[in-house]
C-alpha positions as CSV (number, residue, x, y, z in Angstrom):
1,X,0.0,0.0,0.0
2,X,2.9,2.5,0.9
3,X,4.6,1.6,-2.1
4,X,1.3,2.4,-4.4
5,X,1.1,5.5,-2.7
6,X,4.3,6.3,-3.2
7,X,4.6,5.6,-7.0
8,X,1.4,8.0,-7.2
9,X,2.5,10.7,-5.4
10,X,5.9,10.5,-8.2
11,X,3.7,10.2,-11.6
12,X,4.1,12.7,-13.7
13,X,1.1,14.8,-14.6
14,X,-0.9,14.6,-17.4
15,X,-0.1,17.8,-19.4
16,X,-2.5,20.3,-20.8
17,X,-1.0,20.5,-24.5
18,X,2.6,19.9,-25.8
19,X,5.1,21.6,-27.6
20,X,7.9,21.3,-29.9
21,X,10.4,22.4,-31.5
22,X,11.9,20.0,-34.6
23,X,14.8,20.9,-36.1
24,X,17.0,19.4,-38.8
25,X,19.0,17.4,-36.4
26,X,17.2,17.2,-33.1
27,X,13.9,17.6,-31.8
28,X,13.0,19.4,-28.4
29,X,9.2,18.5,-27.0
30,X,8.1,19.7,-23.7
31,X,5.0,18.9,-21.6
32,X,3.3,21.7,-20.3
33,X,0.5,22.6,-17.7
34,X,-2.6,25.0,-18.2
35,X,-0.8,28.1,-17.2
36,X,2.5,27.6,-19.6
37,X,4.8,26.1,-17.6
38,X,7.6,22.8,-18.3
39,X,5.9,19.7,-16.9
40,X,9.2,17.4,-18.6
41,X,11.8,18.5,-21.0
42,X,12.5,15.8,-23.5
43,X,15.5,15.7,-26.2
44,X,15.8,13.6,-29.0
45,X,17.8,12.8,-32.1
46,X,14.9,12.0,-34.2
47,X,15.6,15.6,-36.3
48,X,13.9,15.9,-40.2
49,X,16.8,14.8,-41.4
50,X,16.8,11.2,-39.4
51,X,13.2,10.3,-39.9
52,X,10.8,10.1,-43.5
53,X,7.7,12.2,-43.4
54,X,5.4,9.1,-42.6
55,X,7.5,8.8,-39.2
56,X,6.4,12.1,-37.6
57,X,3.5,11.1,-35.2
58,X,5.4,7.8,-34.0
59,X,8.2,9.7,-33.2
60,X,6.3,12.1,-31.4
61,X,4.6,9.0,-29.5
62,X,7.8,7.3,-28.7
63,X,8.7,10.2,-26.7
64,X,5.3,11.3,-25.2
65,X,2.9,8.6,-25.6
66,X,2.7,7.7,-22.0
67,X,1.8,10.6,-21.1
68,X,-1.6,11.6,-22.9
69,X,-4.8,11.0,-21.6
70,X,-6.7,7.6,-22.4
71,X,-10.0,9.0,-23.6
72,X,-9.0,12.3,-24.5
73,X,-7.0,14.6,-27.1
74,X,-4.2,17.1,-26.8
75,X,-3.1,19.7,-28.9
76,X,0.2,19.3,-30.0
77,X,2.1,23.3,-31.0
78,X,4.7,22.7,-33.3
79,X,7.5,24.6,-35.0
80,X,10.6,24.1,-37.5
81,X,11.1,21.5,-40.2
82,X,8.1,18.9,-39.1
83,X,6.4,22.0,-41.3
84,X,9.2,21.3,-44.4
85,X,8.7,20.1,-47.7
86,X,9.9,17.2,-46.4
87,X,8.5,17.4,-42.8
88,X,5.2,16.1,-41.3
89,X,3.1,18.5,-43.4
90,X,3.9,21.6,-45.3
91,X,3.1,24.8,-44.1
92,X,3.6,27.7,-46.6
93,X,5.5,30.5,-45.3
94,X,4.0,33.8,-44.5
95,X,5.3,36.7,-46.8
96,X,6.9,40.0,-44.9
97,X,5.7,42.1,-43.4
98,X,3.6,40.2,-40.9
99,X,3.6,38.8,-37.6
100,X,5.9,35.8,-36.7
101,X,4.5,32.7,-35.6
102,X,0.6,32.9,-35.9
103,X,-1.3,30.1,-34.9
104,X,-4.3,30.7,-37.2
105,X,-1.9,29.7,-40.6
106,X,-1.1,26.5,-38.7
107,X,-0.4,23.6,-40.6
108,X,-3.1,20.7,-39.8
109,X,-2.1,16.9,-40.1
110,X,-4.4,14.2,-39.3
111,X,-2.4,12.2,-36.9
112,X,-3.9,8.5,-36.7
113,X,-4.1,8.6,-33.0
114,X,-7.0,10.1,-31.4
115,X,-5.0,12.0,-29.1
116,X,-3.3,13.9,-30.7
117,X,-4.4,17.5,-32.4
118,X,-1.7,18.7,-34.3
119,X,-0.6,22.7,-35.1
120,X,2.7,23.6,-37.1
121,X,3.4,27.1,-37.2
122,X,4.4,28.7,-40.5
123,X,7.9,30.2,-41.2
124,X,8.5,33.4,-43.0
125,X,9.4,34.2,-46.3
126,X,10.8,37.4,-48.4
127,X,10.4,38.4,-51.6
128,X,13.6,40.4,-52.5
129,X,16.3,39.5,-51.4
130,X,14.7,36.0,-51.4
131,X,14.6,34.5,-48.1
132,X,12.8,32.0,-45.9
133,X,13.5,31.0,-42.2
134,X,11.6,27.8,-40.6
135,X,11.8,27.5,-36.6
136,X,13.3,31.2,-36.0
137,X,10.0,33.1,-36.4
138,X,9.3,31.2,-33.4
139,X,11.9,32.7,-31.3
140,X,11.1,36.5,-32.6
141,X,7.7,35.7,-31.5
142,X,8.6,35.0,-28.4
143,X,10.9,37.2,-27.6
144,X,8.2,40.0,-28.9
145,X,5.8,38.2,-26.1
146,X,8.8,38.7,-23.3
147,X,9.4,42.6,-24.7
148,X,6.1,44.3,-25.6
149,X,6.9,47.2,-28.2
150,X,10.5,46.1,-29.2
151,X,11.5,47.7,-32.2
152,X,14.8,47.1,-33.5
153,X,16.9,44.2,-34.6
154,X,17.4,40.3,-33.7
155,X,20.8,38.5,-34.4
156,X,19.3,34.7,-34.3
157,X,23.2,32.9,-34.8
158,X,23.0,29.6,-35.6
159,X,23.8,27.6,-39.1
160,X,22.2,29.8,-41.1
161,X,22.1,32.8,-39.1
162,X,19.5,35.8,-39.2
163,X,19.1,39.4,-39.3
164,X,15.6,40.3,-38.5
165,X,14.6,44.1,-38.2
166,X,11.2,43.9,-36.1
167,X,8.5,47.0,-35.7
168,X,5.5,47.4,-34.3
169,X,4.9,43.3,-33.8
170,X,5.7,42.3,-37.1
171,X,9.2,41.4,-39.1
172,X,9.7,43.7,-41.8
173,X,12.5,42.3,-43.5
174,X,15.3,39.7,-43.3
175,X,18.8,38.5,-44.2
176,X,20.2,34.8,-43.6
177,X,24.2,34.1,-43.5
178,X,25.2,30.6,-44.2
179,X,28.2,31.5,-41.7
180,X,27.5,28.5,-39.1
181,X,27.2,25.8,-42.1
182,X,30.2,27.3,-44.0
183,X,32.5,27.5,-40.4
184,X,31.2,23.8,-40.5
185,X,32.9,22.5,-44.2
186,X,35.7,24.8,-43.9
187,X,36.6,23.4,-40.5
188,X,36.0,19.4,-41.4
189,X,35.6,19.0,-45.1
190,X,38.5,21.6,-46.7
191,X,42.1,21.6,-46.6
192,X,41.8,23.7,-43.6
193,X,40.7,20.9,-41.3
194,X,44.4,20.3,-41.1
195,X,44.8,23.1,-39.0
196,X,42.1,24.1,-37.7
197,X,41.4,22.7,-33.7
198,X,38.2,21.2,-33.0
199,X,37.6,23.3,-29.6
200,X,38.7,26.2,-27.6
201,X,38.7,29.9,-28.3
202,X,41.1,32.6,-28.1
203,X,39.4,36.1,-27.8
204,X,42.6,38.4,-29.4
205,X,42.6,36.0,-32.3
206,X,39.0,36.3,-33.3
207,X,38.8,40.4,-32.6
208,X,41.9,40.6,-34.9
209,X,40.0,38.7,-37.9
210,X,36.8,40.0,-37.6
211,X,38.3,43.3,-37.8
212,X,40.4,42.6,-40.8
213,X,37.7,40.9,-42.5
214,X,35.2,43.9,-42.2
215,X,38.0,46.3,-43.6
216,X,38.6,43.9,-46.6
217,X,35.4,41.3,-47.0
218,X,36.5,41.4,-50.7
219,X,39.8,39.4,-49.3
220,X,38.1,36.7,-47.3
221,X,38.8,33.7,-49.9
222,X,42.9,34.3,-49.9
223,X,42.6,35.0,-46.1
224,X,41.0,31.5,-45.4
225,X,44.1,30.0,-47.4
226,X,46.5,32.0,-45.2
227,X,45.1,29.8,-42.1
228,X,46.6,26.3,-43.9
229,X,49.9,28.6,-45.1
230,X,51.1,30.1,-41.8
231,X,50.0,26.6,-39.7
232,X,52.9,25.1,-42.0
233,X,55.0,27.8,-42.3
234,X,55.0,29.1,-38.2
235,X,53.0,26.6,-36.4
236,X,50.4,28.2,-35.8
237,X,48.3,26.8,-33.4
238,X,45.2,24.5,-34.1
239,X,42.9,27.1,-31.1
240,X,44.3,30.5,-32.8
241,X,43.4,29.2,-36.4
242,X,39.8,28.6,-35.5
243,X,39.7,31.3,-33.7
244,X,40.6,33.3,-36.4
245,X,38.5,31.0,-39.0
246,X,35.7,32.0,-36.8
247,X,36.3,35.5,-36.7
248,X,36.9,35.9,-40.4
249,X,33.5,34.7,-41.1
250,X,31.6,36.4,-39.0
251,X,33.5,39.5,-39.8
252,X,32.0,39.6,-43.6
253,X,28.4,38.5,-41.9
254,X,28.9,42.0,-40.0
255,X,30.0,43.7,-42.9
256,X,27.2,42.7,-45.0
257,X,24.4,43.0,-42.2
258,X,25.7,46.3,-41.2
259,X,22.5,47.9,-42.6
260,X,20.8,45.7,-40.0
261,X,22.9,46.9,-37.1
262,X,24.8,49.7,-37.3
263,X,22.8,52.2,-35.2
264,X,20.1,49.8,-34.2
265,X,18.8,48.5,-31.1
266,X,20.5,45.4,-31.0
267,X,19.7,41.6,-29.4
268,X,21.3,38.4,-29.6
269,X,18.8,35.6,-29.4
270,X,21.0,32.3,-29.2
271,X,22.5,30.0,-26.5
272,X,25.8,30.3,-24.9
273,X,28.8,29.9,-27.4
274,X,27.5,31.6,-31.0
275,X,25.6,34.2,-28.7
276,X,29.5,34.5,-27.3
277,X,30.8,35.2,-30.3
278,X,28.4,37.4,-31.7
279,X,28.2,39.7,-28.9
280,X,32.2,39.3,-28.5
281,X,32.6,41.1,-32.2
282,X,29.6,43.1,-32.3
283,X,30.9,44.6,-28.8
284,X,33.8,45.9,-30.7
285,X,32.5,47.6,-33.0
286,X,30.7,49.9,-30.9
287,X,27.2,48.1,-30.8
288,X,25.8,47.0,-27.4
289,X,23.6,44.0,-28.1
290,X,20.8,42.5,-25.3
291,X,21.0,38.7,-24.7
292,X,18.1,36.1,-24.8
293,X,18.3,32.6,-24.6
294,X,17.2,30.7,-27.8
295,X,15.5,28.1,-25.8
296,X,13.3,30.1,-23.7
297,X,12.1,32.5,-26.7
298,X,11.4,29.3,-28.6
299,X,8.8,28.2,-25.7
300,X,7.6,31.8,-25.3
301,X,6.8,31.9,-28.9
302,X,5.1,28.4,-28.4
303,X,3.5,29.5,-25.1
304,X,2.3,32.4,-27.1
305,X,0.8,30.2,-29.5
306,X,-0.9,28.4,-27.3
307,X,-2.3,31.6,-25.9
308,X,-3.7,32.3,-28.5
309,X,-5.1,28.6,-29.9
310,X,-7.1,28.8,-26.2
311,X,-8.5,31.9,-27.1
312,X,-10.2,30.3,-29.8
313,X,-11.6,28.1,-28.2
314,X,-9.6,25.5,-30.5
């Protein structure tokens, strides 16, 4: 009897609704209560790019099955690539200007269980320059939700990073940078990988090459080479090369973006090391950007979502 009561008291709670975030290479799902907050926090490989679009929904019920109601449903908020092409179900993007992450364009499957009452958020998309972002407009809505009448610019690092100037509730326009995915191949797929080190990060390093490559962007493709030249020439050390690899690319993002933030109230919505590096070079050239962690906007965005789906009586 003490032991049954004692397994009871531990169960978790059934949540209210879920939500989720899938991305190309991992999928975040958390359960949450009536009032928005994390019942459970569950991580998962099972990104788009693991899984075929018919292996959404048992994917989502490996991870969360036990925990929805026998005889009743759920609604399930999500964003990112289960909304792809190649996702769950396709959700067309929402053409600028307009505000991010609206849960009345939601993408609908029909899931087979009973359960489950699926929403994926739309992403964004941009006429000229073209552009399209899938999981971010998530995190601008939700950092909008935690600061009410922001108007400025977000810095969203991350493989393809964004530049997103934001007024009066709604993105206005966009620029992505392929800096995270290039940083990537450079570092482990080009001649550079022989000198490049896998970790660590020296600050003078990177200051030095983001500075050098904003004064001469047009220089960035003999630069690079220089890395492999002066590691066999001096020795230069694995840590200072990607330091300087790193610093070299985000250099040119800056000088391209520099519309978006020269002048401009600035914030950096990412989590601990590309947030690092962005505020490190950003910080030296005179800008003074806000932090936010990319988690936490992506569930205030969700949160807001689900706001607004109650609302609606949906």
């Amino acid at each position: 009897m003490l032991r049954a009561l004692a397994e009871t008291e531990t169960m978790m709670p059934m949540p209210d609704w879920i939500a989720a975030d899938w991305g190309t290479t991992h999928l975040r799902v958390w359960t949450m209560d009536g009032q928005g907050r994390v019942l459970d926090r569950i991580r998962s490989d099972s990104g788009m790019g693991q899984i075929g679009p018919g292996d959404y929904e048992s994917t989502l019920l490996g991870l969360i099955g036990s925990s929805l109601p026998a005889a009743s449903w759920v609604p399930v908020i999500c964003c990112g690539m289960a909304g792809a092409r190649q996702g769950w179900v396709e959700a067309p993007y929402r053409a600028v200007p307009c505000p991010p992450g609206t849960i009345a364009d939601a993408a609908r499957p029909s899931p087979g269980d009973p359960r489950l009452r699926v929403f994926i958020l739309p992403g964004l998309s941009q006429a000229g320059p073209a552009d399209v972002m899938r999981g971010e407009e998530t995190q601008i809505a939700g950092y909008l939700a935690a600061h009410p009448g922001f108007d400025g610019v977000l810095c969203l690092p991350g493989t393809h990073s964004k530049w997103v100037h934001v007024s009066a509730g709604e993105v206005v326009s966009f620029r992505s940078f392929m800096t995270g995915e290039i940083f990537a191949l450079l570092s482990r797929h080009s001649v550079l990988r022989h000198s490049v080190g896998s970790a660590g990060h020296d600050s003078g390093a990177f200051a030095d090459a983001v500075a050098h490559a904003m004064s001469r962007p047009a220089a960035i493709a003999s630069d690079l080479f220089s890395l492999r030249a002066q590691s066999l020439l001096t020795g230069l050390a694995p840590v200072v090369a990607r330091s300087r690899l790193s610093g070299l690319l985000i250099g040119i993002e800056l000088a391209a973006a520099r519309p978006y933030w020269l002048g401009q109230d600035v914030a950096i919505v990412a989590s601990d090391s590309p947030g690092d590096a962005y505020a490190e070079a950003l910080l030296a050239q005179g800008a003074a950007p806000h932090r936010a962690d990319a988690e936490e906007m992506t569930l205030n965005g969700l949160r807001a979502a689900w706001t607004a789906l109650r609302a609606t009586g949906g």
